[in-house]
N, C-alpha and C positions, 0 to 999 in steps of 0.2 A: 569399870563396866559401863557407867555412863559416858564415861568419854569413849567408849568404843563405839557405844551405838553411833556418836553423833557422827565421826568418823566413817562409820560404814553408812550411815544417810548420805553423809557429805557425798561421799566416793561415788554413790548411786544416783545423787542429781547432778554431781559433773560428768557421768557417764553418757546421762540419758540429755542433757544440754550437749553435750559433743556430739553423739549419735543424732540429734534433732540439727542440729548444722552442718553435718557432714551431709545429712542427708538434705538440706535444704540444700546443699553448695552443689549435691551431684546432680539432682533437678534443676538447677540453674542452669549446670553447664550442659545438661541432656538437652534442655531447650532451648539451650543458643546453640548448639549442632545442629537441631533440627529444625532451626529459624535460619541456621545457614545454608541447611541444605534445598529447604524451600527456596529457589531464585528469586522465582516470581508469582503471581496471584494470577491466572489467565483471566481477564476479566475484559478482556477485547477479544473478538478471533481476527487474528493476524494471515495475510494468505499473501500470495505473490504479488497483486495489487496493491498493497495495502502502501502507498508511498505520504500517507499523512502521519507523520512523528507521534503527531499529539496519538493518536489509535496505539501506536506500540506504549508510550506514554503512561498508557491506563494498566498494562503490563508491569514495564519497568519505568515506575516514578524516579527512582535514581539516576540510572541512565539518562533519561529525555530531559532532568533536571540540568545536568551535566549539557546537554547538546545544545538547548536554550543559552547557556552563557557563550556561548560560542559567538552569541550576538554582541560581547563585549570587544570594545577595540582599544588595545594596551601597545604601545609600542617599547622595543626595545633597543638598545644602544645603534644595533645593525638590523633593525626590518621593525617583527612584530605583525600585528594586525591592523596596522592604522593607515588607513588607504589616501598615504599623502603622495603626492604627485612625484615622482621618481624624476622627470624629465627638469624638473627643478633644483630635484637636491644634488643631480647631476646632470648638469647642461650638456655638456660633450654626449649624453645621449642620445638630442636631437640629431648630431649628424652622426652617429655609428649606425643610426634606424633610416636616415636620409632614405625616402623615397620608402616606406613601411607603412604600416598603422599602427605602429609601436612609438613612431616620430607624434604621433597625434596624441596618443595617451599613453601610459603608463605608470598605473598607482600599483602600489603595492598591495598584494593580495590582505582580503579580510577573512575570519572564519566560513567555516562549512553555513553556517548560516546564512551570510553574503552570498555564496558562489553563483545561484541562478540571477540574484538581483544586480551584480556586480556587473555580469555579462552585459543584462539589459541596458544599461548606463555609459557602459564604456563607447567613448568614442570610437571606437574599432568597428563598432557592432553599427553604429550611431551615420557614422561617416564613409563605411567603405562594405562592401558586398560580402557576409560572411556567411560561410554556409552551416548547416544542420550538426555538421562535426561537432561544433561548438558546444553542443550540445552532452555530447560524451561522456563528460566530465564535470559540467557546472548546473547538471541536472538529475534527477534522479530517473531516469530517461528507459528503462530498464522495459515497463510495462508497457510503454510507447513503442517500443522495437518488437516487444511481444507480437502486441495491435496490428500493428504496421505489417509485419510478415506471418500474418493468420496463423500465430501461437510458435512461428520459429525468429526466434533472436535476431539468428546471425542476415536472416535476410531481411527484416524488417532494420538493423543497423545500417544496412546497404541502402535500403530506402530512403530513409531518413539522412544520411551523412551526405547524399546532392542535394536534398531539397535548401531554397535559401534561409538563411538563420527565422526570417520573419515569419514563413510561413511554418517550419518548426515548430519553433515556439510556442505555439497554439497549442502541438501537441501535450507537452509539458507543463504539471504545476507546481511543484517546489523541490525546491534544489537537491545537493548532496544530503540522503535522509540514513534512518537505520536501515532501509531496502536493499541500500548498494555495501552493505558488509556484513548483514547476516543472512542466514538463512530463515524463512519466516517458519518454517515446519520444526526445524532441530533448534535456533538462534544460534548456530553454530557460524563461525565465519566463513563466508563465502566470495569468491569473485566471481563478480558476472558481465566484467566489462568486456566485449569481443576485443577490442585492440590490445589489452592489456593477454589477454587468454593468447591470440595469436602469439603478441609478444615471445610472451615468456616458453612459448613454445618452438617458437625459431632460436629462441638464445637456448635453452636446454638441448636444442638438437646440435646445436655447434659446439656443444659440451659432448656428443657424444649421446646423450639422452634421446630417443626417439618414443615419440607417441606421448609426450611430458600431458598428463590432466593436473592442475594443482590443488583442484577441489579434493581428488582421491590421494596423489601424490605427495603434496607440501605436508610438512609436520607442524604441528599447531604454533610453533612460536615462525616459524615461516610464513604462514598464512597472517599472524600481527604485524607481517610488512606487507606482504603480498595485498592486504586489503586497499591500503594506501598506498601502493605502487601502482595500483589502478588507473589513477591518475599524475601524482605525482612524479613524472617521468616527460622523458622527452619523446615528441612525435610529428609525427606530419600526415598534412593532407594529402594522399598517394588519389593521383590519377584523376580521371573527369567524373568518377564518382565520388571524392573528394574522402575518402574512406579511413578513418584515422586508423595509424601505421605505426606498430613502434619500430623503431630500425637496430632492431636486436640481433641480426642472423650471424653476425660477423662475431659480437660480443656487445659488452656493457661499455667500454672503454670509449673516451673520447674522439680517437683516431678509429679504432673497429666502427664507432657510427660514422664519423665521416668519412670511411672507406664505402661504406654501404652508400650514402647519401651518393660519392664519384659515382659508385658502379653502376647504379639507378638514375646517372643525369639528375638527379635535383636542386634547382637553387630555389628559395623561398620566396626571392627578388631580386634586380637587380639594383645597385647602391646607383644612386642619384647623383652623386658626385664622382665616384670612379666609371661606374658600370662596372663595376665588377657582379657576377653571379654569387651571391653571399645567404649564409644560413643561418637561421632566428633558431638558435635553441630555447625550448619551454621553461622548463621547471624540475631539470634531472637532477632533485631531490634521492628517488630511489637508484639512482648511477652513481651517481657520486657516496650516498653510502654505503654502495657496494664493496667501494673499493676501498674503504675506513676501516680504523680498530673494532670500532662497536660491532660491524656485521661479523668481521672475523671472528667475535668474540661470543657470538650469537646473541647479540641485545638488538631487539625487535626494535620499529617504529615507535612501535606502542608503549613500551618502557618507559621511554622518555616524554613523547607528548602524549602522553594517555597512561601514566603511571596508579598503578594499585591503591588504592584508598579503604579503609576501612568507616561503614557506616552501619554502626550496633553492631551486629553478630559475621556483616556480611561483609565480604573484601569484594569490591566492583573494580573495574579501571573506567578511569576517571573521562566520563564523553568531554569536557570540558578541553579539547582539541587543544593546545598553542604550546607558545615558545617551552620548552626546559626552562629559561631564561624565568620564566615568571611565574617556576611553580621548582625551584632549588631543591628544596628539602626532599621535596618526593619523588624529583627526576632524577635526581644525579646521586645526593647522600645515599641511596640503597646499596650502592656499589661502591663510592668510592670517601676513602675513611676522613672527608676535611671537613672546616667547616664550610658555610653557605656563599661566604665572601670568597672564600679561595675558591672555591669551583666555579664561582660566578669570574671574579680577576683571573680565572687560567681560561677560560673560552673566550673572552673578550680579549686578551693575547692573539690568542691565534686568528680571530675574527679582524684584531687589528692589521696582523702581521700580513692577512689576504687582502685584506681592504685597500691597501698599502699597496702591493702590487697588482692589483685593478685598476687603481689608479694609473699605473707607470703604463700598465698595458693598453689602457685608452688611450694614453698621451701618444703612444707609439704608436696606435692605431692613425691618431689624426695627423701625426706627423706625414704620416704614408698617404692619405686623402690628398694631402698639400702638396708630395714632390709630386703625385700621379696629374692632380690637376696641374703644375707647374709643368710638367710633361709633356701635356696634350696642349695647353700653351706654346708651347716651344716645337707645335708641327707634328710629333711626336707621331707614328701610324696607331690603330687599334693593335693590330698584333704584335708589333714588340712590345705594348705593354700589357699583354698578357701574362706573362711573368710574373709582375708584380700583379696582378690580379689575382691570380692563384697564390701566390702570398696574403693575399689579405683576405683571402677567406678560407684559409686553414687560420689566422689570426682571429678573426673577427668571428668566429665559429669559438674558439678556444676563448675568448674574453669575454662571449656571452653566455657560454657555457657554466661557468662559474658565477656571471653576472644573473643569472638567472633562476638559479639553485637558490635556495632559499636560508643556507645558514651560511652564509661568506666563509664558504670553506670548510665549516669544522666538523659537515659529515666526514669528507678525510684529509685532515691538514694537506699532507705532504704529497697528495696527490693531485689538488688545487693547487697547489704553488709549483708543482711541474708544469701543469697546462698552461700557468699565468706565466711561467719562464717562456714556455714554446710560443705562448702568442706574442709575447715579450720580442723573441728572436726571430719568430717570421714578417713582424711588421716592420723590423730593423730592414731584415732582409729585402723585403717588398718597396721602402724606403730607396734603399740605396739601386737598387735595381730600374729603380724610375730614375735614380738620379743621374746612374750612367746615362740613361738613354737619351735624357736630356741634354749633359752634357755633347755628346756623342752628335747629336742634330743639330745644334748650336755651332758647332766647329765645319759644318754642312755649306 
């Protein structure tokens, strides 16, 4: 009898100890759902002005935590964020840019933190006449266009993209912010770039797509590229209002832009050494991943350089902007089953394997500089060597294309090592085409 009581005691405090932990563990986890589901604390009012970080900041301490290291400069095997001088680490630079302001400087880009102060520094900006365009992209320039065009965007964009860089400038205080990718009412992702909007609305229509908006349009892991394809992409200055132009209407593809570029008369300059009319590709990041596994496979921008992190209750993506390269484990192990090392030794393969024929591609670029000036040496007219002109700038188009893109290839391996083939075969071409002619005047 007594040992039953104690029995039936025992039974009733390990009931009521279970029941008091069960119940402590489902209050735990009630309140970290509903710590997750709170984002943020509004404790700033945020509005369409609002281009100073630190204000959103007071919002989301996570996020702006994240966009402040973006001040860090880590370089990696092939780039990174270390703004060392590129015309150094590659001299055959100098003369691929002969006669540019790409010949005078070229560092390697730093984080979204650098981009307005990078502009100001560079000897481009520093030494040669650049106008308000510059602005588009290395500033958070959004509210300025507003200003500018008495509450309309697109024509305050117009204003601003002739006026010269210097007096721009003025208009604008701190660079690529949270302004130019969210929404400040919903913090929903938004584009608000006019060249990028036109953009992607001439390329959806060559799809077939008419009247494309991608604010209503794009689906949310679309809009995780679309925000940085804002910039990240190739363009040019269109016309005497100098009006940044993506040259999307043909397609993404490296030949579809440089069909657009023929059919539009545009050369960026002419090369100092040939004269040939030749094209400075940017930064076609968002083209060249186009055409890769990842997008096929629908992995965003953002996956890899702004991959998910969990802080307490709350999964954020990480503002902390850069390479995969320098952040393994959270950019790449989600998807794919190796360890750090292996993923890290398989991109730098492929990164070699482009690197590699960049190289072969520039050699054959200057080879063709040499027989063209060997050429005109030898009497040679301007228009027979026209030929090899337009040789070398579908060449020199194709090897800065790649050269300029910012993962040496491995947004899509095999699609960089086509284009490094084609510029590969047209500066052969363009080569021996001067050499004929040479030959040919010489026997004169």
């Amino acid at each position: 009898m007594k040992n039953s009581r104690i029995l039936y005691i025992t039974l009733i405090a390990g009931v009521a100890v279970a029941t008091f932990i069960v119940t402590g563990l489902l209050m735990n986890i009630t309140e970290r759902k509903q710590e997750a589901q709170q984002t943020y604390l509004p404790l700033a009012h945020i509005h369409e002005d609002t281009v100073d970080p630190a204000e959103w900041g007071k919002n989301f301490p996570r996020q702006y935590d994240g966009y402040m290291r973006t001040v860090d400069t880590q370089r990696t095997k092939f780039g990174g964020s270390e703004a060392f001088q590129r015309l150094d680490e590659d001299p055959r630079l100098r003369r691929i840019f002969a006669g540019y302001a790409f010949a005078l400087d070229f560092r390697e880009d730093r984080g979204h933190y650098y981009s307005l102060k990078d502009q100001d520094e560079t000897e481009r900006t520093k030494k040669r006449n650049q106008p308000g365009s510059c602005l588009h992209c290395h500033a958070s320039v959004i509210p300025a266009y507003r200003k500018a065009g008495g509450g309309d965007i697109m024509k305050g964009f117009e204003e601003i993209c002739q006026k010269p860089f210097s007096e721009a400038r003025k208009l604008v205080t701190h660079p690529v912010v949270c302004l130019d990718c969210h929404n400040p009412k919903t913090m929903a992702l938004e584009v608000n770039r006019p060249g990028f909007i036109n953009g992607i609305k001439a390329f959806k229509k060559s799809q077939g797509i008419g009247n494309y908006d991608p604010n209503t349009m794009a689906t949310r892991q679309e809009m995780r590229s679309y925000v940085c394809g804002q910039c990240h992409v190739e363009y040019y200055f269109a016309g005497e209002k100098k009006l940044v132009t993506y040259p999307w209407s043909k397609g993404l593809k490296v030949e579809e832009i440089e069909a657009y570029y023929d059919e539009v008369g545009f050369s960026d300059w002419k090369h100092a050494e040939t004269g040939a009319g030749v094209l400075k590709a940017q930064h076609p990041e968002f083209e060249l991943w186009s055409q890769g596994i990842h997008a096929r496979s629908g992995v965003a921008c953002a996956d890899c350089h702004m991959p998910y992190k969990r802080e307490g209750a709350m999964k954020v993506s990480d503002h902390h902007v850069r390479s995969p390269m320098l952040n393994v484990e959270r950019a790449c192990l989600v998807c794919h089953p190796f360890s750090a090392e292996e993923m890290k030794t398989r991109v730098e393969i492929i990164q070699q394997r482009n690197a590699r024929l960049l190289i072969q591609a520039e050699d054959a670029l200057l080879a063709l500089y040499d027989e063209v000036k060997a050429a005109q040496s030898a009497g040679v007219a301007d228009g027979p060597l026209d030929s090899a002109r337009k040789l070398q700038r579908k060449a020199q188009f194709r090897v800065d294309f790649v050269n300029a893109e910012n993962s040496t290839g491995f947004h899509a391996p095999q699609e960089a090592a086509r284009i490094l083939g084609e510029a590969i075969d047209y500066a052969r071409q363009g080569q021996l085409a001067a050499a004929r002619l040479a030959a040919r005047n010489s026997k004169k």
